[in-house]
BAPA-604154 format. One record per residue (C-alpha): residue in three letters; x negated, y negated, z. Coordinates in nm, 3 decimals, always signed. Layout:
N
<node residuo="ALA" xx="X" yy="Y" zz="Z"/>
...
This chain:
277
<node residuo="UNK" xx="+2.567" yy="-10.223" zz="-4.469"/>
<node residuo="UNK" xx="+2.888" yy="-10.137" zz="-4.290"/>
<node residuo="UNK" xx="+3.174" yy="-10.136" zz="-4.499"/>
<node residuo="UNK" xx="+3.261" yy="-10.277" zz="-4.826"/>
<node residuo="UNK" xx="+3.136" yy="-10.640" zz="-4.893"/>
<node residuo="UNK" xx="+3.384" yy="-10.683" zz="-5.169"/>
<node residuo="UNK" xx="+3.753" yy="-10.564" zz="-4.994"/>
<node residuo="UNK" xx="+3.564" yy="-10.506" zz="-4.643"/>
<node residuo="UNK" xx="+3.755" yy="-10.161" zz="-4.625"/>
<node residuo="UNK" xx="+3.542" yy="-9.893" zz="-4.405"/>
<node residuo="UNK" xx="+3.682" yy="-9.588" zz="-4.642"/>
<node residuo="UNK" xx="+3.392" yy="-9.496" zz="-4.899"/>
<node residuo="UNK" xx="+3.186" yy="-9.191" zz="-5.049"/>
<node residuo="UNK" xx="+2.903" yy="-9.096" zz="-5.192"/>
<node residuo="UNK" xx="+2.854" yy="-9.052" zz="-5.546"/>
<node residuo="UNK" xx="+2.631" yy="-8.881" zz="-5.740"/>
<node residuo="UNK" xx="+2.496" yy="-9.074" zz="-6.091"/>
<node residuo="UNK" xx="+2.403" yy="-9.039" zz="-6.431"/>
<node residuo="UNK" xx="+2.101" yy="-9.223" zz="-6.349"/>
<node residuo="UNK" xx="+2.046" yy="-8.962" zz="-6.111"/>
<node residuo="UNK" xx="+2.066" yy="-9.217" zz="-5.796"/>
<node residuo="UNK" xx="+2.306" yy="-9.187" zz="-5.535"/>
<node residuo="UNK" xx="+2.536" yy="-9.473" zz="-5.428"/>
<node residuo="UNK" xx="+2.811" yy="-9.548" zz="-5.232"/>
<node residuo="UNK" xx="+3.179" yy="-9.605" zz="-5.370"/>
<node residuo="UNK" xx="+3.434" yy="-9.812" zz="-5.166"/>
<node residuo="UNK" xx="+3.760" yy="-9.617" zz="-5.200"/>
<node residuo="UNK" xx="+3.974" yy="-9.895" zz="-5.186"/>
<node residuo="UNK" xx="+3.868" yy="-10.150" zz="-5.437"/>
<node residuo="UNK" xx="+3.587" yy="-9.920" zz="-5.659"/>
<node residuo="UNK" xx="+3.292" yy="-10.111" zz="-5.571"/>
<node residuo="UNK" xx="+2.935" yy="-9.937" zz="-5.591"/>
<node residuo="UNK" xx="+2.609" yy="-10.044" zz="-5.403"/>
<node residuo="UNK" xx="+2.256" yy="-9.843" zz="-5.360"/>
<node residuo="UNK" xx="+2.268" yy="-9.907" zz="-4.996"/>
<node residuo="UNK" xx="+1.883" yy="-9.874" zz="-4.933"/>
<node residuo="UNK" xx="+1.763" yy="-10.051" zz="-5.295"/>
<node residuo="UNK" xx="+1.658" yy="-10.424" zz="-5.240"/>
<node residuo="UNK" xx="+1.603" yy="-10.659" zz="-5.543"/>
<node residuo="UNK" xx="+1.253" yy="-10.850" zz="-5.568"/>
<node residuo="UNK" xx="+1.070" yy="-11.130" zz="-5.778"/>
<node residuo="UNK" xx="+0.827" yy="-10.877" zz="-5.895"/>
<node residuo="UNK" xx="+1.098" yy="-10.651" zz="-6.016"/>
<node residuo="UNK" xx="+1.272" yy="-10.908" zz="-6.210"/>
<node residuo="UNK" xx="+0.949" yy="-11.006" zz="-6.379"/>
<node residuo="UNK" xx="+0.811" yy="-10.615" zz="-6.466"/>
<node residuo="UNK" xx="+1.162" yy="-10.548" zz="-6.627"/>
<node residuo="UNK" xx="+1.128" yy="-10.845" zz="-6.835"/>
<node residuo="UNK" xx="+0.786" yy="-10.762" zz="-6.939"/>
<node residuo="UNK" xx="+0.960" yy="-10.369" zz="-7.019"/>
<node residuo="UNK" xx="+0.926" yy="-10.313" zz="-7.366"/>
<node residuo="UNK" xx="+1.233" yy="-10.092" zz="-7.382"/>
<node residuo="UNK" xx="+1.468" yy="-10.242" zz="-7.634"/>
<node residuo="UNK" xx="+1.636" yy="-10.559" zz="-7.543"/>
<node residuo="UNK" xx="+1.431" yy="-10.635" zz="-7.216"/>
<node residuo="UNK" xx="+1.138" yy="-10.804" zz="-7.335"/>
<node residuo="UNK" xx="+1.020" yy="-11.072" zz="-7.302"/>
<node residuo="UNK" xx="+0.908" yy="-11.154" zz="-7.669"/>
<node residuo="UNK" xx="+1.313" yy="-11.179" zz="-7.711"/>
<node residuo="UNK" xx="+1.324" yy="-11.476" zz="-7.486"/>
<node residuo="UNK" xx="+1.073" yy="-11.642" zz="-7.597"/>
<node residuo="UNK" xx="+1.120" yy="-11.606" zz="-7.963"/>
<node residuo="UNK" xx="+1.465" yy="-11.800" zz="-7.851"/>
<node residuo="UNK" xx="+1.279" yy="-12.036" zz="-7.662"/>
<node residuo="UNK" xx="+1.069" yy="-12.124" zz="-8.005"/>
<node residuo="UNK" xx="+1.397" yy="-12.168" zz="-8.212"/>
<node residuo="UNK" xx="+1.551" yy="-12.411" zz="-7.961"/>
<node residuo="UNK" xx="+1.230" yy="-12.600" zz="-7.949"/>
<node residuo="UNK" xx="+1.268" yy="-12.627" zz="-8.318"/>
<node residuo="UNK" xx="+1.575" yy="-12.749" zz="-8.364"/>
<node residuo="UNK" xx="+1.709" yy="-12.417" zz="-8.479"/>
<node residuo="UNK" xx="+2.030" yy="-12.241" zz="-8.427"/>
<node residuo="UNK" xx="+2.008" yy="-11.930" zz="-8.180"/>
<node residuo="UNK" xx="+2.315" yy="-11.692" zz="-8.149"/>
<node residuo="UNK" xx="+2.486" yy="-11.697" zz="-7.808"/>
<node residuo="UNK" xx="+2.668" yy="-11.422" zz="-7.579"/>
<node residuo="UNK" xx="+3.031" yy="-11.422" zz="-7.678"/>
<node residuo="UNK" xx="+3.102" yy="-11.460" zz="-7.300"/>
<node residuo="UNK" xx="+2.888" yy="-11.817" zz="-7.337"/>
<node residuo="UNK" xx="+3.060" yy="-11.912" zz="-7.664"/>
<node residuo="UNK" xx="+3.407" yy="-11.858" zz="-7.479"/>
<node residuo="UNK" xx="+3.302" yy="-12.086" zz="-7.191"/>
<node residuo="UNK" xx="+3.226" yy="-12.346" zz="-7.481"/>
<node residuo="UNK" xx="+3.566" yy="-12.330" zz="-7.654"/>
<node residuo="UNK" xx="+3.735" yy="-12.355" zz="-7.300"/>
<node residuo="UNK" xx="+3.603" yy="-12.579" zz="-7.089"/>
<node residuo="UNK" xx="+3.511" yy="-12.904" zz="-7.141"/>
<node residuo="UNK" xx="+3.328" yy="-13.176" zz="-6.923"/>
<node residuo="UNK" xx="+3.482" yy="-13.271" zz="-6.607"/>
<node residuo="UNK" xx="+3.427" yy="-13.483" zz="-6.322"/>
<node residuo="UNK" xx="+3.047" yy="-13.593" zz="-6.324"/>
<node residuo="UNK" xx="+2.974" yy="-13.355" zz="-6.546"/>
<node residuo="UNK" xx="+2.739" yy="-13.183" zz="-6.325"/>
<node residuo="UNK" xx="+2.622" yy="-12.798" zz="-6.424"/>
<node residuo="UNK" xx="+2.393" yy="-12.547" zz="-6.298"/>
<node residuo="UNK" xx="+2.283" yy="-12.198" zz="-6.461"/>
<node residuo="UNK" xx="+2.159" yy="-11.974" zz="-6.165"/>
<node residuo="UNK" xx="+1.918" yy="-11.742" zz="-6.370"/>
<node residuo="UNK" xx="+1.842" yy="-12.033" zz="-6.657"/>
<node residuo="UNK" xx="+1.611" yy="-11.798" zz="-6.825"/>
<node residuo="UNK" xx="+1.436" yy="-11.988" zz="-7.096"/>
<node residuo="UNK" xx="+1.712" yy="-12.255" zz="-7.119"/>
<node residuo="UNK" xx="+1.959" yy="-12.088" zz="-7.435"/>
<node residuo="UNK" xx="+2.264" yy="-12.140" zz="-7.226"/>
<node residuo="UNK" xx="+2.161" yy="-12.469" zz="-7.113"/>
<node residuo="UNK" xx="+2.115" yy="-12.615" zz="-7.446"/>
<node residuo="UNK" xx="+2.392" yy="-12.578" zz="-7.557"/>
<node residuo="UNK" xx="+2.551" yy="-12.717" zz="-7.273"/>
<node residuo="UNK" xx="+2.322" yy="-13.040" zz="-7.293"/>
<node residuo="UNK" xx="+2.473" yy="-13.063" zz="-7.623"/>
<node residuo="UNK" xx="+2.798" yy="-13.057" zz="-7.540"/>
<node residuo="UNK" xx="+2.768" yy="-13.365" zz="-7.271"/>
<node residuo="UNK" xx="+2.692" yy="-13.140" zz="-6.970"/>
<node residuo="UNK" xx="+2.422" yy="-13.309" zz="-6.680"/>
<node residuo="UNK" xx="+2.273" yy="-12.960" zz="-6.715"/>
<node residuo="UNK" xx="+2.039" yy="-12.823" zz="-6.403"/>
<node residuo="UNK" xx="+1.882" yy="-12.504" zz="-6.404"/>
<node residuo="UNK" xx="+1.772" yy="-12.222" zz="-6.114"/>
<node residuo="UNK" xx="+1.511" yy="-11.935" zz="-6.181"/>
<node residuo="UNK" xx="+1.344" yy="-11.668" zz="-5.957"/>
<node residuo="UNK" xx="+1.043" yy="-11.674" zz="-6.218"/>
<node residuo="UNK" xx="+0.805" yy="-11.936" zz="-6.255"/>
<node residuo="UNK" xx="+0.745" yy="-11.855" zz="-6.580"/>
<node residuo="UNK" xx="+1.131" yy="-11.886" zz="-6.741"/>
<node residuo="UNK" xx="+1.136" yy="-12.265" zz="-6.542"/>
<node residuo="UNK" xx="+0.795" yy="-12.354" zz="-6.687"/>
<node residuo="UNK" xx="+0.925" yy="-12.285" zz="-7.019"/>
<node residuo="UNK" xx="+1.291" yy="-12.435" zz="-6.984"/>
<node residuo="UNK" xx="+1.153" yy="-12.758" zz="-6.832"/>
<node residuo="UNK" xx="+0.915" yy="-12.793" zz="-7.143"/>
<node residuo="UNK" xx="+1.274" yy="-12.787" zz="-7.329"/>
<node residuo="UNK" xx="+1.464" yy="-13.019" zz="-7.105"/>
<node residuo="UNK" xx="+1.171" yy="-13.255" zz="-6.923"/>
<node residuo="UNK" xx="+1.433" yy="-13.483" zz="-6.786"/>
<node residuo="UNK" xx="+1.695" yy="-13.195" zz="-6.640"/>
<node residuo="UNK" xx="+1.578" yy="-13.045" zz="-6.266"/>
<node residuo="UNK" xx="+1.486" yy="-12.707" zz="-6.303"/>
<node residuo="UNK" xx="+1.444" yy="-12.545" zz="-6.020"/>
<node residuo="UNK" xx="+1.241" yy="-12.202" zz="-5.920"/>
<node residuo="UNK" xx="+1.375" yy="-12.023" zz="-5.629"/>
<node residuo="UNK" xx="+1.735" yy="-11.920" zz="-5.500"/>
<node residuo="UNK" xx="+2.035" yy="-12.069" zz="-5.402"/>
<node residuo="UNK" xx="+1.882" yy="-11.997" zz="-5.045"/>
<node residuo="UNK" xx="+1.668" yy="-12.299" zz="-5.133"/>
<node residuo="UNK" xx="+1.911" yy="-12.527" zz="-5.058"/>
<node residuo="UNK" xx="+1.784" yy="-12.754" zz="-5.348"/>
<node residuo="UNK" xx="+2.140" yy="-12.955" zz="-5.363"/>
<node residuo="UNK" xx="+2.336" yy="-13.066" zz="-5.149"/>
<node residuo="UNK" xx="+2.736" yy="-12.953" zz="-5.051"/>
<node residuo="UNK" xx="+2.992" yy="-13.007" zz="-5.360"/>
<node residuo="UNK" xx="+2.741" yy="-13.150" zz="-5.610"/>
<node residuo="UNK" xx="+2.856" yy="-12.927" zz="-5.901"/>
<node residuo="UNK" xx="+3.144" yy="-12.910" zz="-6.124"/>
<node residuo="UNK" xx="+3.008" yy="-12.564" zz="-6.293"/>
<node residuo="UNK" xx="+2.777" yy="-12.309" zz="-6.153"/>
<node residuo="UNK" xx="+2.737" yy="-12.052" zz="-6.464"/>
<node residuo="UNK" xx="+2.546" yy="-11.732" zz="-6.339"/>
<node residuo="UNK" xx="+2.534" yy="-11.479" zz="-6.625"/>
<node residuo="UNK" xx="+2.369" yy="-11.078" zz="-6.537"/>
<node residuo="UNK" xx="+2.271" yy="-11.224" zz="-6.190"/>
<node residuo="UNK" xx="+2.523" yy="-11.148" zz="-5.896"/>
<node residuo="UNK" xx="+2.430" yy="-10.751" zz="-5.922"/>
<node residuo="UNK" xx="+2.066" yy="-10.812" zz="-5.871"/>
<node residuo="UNK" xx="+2.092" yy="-11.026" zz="-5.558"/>
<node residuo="UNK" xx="+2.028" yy="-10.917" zz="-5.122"/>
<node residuo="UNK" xx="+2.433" yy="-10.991" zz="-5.086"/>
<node residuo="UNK" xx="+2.662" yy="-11.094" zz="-5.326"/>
<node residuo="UNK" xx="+2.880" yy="-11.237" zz="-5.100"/>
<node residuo="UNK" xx="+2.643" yy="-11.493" zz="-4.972"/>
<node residuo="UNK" xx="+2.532" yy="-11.590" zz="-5.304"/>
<node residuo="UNK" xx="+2.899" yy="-11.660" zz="-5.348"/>
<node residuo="UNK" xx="+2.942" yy="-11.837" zz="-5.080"/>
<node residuo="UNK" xx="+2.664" yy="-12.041" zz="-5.115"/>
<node residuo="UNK" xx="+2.809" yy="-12.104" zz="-5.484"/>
<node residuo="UNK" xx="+3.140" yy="-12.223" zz="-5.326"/>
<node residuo="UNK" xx="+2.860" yy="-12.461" zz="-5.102"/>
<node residuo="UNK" xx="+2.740" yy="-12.623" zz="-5.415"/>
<node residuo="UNK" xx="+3.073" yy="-12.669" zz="-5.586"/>
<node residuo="UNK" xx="+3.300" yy="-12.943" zz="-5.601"/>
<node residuo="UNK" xx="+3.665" yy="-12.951" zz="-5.536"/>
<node residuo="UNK" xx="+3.819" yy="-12.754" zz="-5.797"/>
<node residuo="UNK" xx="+3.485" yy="-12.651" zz="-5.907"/>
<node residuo="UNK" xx="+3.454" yy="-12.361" zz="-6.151"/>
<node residuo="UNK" xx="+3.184" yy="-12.069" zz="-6.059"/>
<node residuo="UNK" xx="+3.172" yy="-11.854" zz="-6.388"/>
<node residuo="UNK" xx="+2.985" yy="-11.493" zz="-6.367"/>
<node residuo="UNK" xx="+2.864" yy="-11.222" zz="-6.558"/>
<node residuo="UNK" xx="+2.800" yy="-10.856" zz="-6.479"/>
<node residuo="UNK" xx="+2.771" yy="-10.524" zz="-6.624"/>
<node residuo="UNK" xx="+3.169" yy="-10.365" zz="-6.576"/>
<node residuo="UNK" xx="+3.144" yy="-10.046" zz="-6.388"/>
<node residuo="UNK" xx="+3.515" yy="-9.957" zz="-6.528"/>
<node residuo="UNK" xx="+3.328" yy="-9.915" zz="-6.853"/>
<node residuo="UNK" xx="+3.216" yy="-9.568" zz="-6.933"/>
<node residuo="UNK" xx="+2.927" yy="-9.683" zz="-7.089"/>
<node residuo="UNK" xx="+2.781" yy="-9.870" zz="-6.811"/>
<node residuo="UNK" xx="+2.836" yy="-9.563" zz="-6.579"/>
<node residuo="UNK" xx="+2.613" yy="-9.375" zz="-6.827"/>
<node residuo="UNK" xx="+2.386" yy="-9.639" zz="-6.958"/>
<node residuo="UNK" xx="+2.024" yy="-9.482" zz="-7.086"/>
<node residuo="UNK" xx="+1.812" yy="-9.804" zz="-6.972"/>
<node residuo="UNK" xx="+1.657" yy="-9.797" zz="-6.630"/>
<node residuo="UNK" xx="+1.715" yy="-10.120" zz="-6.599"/>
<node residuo="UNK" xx="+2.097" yy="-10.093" zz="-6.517"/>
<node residuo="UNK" xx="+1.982" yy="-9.856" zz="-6.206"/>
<node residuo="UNK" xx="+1.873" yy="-9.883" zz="-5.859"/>
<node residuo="UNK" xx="+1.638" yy="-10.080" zz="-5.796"/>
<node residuo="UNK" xx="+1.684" yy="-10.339" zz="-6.043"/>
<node residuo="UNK" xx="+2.054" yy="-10.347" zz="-6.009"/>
<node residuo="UNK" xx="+2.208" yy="-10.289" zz="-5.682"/>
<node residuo="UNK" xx="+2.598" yy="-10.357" zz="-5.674"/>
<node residuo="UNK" xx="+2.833" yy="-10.256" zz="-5.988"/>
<node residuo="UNK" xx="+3.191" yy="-10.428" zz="-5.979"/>
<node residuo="UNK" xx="+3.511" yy="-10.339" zz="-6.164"/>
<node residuo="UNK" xx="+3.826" yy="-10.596" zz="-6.215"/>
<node residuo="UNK" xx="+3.952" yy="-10.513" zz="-5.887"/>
<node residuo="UNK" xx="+3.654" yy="-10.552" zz="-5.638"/>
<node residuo="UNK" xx="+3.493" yy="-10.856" zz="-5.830"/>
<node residuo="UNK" xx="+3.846" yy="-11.003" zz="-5.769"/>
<node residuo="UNK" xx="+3.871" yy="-10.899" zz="-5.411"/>
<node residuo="UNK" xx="+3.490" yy="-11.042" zz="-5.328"/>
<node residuo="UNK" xx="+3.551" yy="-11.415" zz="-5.524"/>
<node residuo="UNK" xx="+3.872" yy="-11.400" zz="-5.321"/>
<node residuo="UNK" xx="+3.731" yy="-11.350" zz="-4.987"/>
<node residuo="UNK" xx="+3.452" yy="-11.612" zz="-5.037"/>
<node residuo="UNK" xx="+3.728" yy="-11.910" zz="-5.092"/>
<node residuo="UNK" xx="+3.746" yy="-11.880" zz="-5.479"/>
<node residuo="UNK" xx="+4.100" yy="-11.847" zz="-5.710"/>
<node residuo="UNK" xx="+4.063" yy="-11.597" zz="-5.987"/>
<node residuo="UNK" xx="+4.194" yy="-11.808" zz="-6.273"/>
<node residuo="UNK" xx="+4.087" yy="-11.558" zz="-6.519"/>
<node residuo="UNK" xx="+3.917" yy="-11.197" zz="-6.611"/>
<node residuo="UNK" xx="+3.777" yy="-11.106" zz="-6.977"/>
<node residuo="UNK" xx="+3.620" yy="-10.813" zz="-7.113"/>
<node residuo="UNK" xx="+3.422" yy="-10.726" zz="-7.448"/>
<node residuo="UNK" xx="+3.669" yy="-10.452" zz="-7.576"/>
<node residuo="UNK" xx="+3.437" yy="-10.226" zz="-7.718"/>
<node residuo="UNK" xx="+3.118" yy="-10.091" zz="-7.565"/>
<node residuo="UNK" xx="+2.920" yy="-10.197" zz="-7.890"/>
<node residuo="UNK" xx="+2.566" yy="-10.306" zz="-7.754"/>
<node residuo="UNK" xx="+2.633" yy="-10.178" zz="-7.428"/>
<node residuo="UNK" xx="+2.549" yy="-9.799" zz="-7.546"/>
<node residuo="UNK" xx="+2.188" yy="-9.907" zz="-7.705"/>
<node residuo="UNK" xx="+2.256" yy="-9.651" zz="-7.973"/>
<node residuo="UNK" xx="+2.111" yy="-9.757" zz="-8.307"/>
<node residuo="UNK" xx="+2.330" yy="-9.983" zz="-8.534"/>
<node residuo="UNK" xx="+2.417" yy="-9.658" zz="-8.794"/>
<node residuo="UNK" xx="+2.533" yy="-9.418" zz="-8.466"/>
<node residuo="UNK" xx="+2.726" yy="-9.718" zz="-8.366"/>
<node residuo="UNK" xx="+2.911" yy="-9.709" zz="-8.669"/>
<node residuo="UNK" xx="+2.931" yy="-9.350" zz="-8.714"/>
<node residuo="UNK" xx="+3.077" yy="-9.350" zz="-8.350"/>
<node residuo="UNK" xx="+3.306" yy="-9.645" zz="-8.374"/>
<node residuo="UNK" xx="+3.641" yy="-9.452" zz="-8.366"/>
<node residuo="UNK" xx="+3.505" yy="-9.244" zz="-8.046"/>
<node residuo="UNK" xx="+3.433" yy="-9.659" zz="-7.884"/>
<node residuo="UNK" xx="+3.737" yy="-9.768" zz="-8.004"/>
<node residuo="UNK" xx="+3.910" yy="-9.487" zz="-7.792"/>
<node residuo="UNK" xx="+3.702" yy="-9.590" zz="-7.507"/>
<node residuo="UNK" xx="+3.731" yy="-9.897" zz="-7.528"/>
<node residuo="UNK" xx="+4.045" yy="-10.011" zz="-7.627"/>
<node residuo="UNK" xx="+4.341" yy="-9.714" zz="-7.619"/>
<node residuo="UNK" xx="+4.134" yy="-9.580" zz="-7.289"/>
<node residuo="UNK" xx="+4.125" yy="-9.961" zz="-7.173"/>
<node residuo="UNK" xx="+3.768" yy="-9.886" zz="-7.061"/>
<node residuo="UNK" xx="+3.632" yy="-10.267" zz="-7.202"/>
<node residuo="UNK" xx="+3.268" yy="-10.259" zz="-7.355"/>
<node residuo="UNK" xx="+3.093" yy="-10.290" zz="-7.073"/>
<node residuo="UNK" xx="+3.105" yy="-10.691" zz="-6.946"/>
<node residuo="UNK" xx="+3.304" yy="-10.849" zz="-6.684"/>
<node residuo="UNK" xx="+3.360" yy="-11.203" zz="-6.728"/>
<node residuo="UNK" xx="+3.513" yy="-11.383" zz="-6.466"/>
<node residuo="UNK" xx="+3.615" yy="-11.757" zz="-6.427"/>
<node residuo="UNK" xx="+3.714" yy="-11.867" zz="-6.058"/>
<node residuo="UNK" xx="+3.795" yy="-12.228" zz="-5.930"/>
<node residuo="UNK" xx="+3.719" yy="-12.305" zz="-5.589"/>
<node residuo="UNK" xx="+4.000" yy="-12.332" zz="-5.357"/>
């Protein structure tokens, strides 16, 4: 790749990782890729089936069980905020790139969304269409081309956009599918966090993810792509983000609190709402 795909400066270096990987660092806007690491189907499904904490898939399908009970499941604060702040618009028309096994998506249906859902693995859309029989669920990419030009109102696409080929394109293709006015909302591991630069999971490395974004170059790469930042949230503290065991957590708490908030580090989670120009 030549130059940055966020700010599309040519100045960059080379940097070094905890992870032990090496990467490349625009110097402009702070983005990082692993220029030779390339995402795949069968990666995505081997780091679900991981049983490192908090990437298995017994997690996601013990959710999948409560829904189709009737039960209440806890949501992301990032997906509870999208709840308390936007409401349905225009046909009402949403679509969660990376549906998983359908959490998100219920509680959208609930709150009067015409939910839709897109998944790389067969698996997660065989066992979100056995929630939602009557939503399209789709497995496959935005490549697809499964919709056609401004069908949505919101595309949500939580933990995806640093796993795909080009993140540009896929945003792009997300301004494709969006109405006029159209909100794309993303998700993705904030590499202004200290704990996301040193994260223990292998997971958050080359070659599962590929490009790590700050405020500033997740800005600059909705901007080129036609989009209006209309907003940029982080988790303050990195609580979860550290996978350190509930009692070292608390133990550590003034040390995150530093990080976090007097440091203005975050906790590790860009959230980013955008409205199509």
């Amino acid at each position: 790749m030549k130059g940055c795909l966020a700010c599309q400066s040519q100045n960059s270096k080379e940097l070094w990782l905890y992870s032990k990987h090496t990467v490349t660092q625009c110097l402009e806007c702070g983005f990082v890729w692993a220029p030779n690491a390339k995402g795949s189907k069968e990666l995505y499904e081997s780091a679900y089936n991981d049983q490192q904490e908090g990437f298995t898939w017994n997690n996601f399908l013990k959710t999948h069980e409560s829904i189709k009970r009737g039960k209440p499941v806890n949501l992301h604060w990032y997906e509870n905020d999208f709840l308390q702040n936007i409401t349905p618009f225009g046909d009402k028309r949403l679509l969660e790139i990376g549906c998983s096994t359908g959490r998100f998506l219920n509680v959208c249906q609930k709150a009067g969304w015409d939910i839709h859902g897109l998944d790389i693995s067969e698996k997660a859309v065989q066992l979100t269409s056995e929630l939602f029989p009557d939503a399209e669920i789709r497995c496959g990419t935005m490549e697809n081309k499964y919709w056609g030009d401004n069908y949505f109102n919101v595309l949500a696409s939580w933990e995806v956009i640093e796993h795909v080929d080009n993140p540009f394109d896929f945003i792009c293709l997300a301004n494709q599918l969006l109405s006029k006015n159209g909100i794309l909302l993303l998700s993705t591991p904030d590499w202004g966090s200290w704990a996301i630069q040193r994260h223990p999971m292998k997971n958050y490395w080359p070659p599962y993810h590929i490009w790590f974004f700050n405020k500033k170059s997740i800005t600059a790469i909705l901007q080129r792509a036609g989009f209006r930042v209309i907003r940029i949230k982080r988790n303050l503290i990195p609580w979860s983000e550290t996978c350190w065991p509930k009692w070292k957590r608390l133990i550590m708490l003034p040390f995150l609190i530093w990080k976090g908030i007097i440091l203005r580090q975050g906790g590790g989670r860009l959230v980013v709402y955008a409205q199509k120009k």
